[in-house]
N, C-alpha and C positions, 0 to 999 in steps of 0.2 A: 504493500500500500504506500509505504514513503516514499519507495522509488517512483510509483506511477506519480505520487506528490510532485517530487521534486523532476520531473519530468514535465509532466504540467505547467509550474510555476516557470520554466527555461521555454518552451513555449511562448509561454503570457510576454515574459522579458525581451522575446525576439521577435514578436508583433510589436510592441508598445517600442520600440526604441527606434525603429522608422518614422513612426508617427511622433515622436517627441522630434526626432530630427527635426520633422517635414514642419511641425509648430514653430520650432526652432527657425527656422528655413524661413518663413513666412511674414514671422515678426522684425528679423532682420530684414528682408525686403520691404515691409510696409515704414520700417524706420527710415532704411536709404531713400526712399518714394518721399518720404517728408522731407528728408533732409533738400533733396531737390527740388522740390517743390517752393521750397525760400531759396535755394540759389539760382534758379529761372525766374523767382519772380523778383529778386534783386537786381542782377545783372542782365538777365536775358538769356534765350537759352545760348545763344555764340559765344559772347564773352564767356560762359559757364563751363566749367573744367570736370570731369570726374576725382580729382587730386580736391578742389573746393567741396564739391558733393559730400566725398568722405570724412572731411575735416569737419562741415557742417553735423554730419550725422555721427560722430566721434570715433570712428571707427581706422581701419588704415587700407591706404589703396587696394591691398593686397585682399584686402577683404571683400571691396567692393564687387574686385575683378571674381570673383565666386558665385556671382549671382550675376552679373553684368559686364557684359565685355568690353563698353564704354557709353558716352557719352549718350549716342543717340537711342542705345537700348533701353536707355530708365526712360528717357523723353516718351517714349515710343508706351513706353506700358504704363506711364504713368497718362499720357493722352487718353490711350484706351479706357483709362479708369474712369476718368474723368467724361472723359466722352459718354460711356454707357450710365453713368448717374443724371448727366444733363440730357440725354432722352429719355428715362423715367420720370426726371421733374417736368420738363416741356408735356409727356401727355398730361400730366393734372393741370398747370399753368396756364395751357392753351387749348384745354378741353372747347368744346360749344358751349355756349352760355344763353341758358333762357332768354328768349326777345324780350322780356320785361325787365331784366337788370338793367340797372341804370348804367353808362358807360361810363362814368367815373366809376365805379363799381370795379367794374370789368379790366379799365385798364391798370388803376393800381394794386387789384390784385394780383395781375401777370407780372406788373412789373417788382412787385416786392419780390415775388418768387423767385425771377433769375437778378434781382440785384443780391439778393440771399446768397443763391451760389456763389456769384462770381464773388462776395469779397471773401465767402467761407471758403474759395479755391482759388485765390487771386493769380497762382501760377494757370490755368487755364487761359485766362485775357495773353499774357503773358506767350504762352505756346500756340497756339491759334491765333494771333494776331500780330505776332514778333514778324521781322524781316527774315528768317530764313527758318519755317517750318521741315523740320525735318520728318525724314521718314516718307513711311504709307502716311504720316497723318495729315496731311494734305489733300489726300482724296475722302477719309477720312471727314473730317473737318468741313469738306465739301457735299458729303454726302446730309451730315447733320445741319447745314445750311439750308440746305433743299428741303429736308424735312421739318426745318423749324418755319419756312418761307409758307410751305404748304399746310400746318398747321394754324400759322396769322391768319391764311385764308381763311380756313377753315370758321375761326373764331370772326373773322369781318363779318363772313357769312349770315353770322346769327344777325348783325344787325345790319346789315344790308343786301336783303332776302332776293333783292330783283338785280343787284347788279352785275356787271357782265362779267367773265371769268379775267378780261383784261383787265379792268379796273381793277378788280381784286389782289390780281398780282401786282401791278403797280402798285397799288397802297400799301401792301405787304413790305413790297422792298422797300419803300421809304420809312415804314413803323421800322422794319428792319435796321432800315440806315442812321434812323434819328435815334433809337436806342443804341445802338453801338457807340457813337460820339458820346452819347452823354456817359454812357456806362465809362469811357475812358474819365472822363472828369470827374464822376463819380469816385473812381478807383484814386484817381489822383488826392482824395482828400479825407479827411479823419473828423469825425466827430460831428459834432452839429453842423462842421462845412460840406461832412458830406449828405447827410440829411438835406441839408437847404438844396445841395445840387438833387438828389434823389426827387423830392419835390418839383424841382423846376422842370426836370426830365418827366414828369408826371404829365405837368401842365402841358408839354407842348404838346406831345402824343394827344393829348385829350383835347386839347384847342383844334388842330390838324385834324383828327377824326370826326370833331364834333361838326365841323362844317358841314362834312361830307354825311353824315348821320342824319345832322337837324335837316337837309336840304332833302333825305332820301323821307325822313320820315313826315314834311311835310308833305310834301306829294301824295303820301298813301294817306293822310288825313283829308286833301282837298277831294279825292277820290273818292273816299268813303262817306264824306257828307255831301257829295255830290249823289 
């Protein structure tokens, strides 16, 4: 019986010591991912070293090179990571939204939502926006574009029930275009300056769409008291 014990017990020890590895493995990875996460969003990802990365993350090159072969391999997994969390936030952010919500409603909810991410992952603006995107993550980056283009529509939709599939794209990419700019000013500032910018990026959005709102939903009122 004690032999089948301790036969057993050397078993148990040689599954579980993989798996502590692989924890192991893991936690160092998610560490060096942070660590470069502040050195892309300090420097940028060019200026940015794997020798910086390591030092950031306290660790020593030699360690890094265990898990990553350089520079553009953390960029690359850590895009990935980031990438598939900002299309989980985008479907609830830019779901359809009942014709009865008000658009102020509407817009400063979406836009709390990815002002949230970007400063809780400020290396994202950062990698998707820097001068020389590395990698796949540029198609990448390109495809979540298009997905995020085709969701504004989707969300115009709700309250511009008649207009044409061109209009809608164009409006897209300018809610698009004018969120980008501000979200950089945003980023650029701390505290109640960035709130005041946060706000002001509310307003135009909401000023800009409301034309185009108030002008569609007049129409369907002369309509219907007609």
């Amino acid at each position: 019986m004690s032999a089948n014990r301790d036969k057993d017990d050397q078993v148990h020890q040689e599954k579980e010591q993989p798996r502590r590895r692989q924890a192991r493995g893991e936690r160092r990875i998610a560490q060096l991912l942070e660590a470069a996460a502040t050195v892309f969003t300090t420097t940028g990802y060019t200026a940015a070293s794997t020798n910086a990365i390591a030092r950031e993350a306290g660790v020593s090159p030699g360690t890094l090179y265990q898990f990553f072969p350089n520079k553009e391999a953390i960029a690359v997994e850590l895009g990935d990571r980031l990438i598939h969390e900002m299309r989980e936030m985008c479907v609830e952010a830019l779901a359809p939204v009942d014709p009865a919500t008000a658009l102020e409603e509407a817009v400063a909810s979406a836009v709390d939502r990815f002002i949230a991410f970007n400063c809780a992952h400020p290396a994202f603006f950062a990698l998707m926006h820097g001068p020389d995107i590395p990698g796949r993550m540029a198609e990448e980056h390109g495809a979540l574009h298009a997905a995020l283009l085709s969701r504004i529509e989707g969300l115009l939709s709700s309250f511009l029930p008649d207009a044409a599939p061109a209009d809608l794209a164009r409006t897209a990419h300018m809610c698009l275009g004018l969120y980008r700019v501000g979200l950089e000013l945003v980023l650029a500032h701390e505290g109640a300056e960035r709130d005041a910018y946060v706000q002001e990026l509310k307003y135009v959005l909401i000023r800009y769409l409301d034309s185009l709102v108030g002008d569609r939903l007049g129409q369907a009122e002369e309509a219907r008291d007609g």
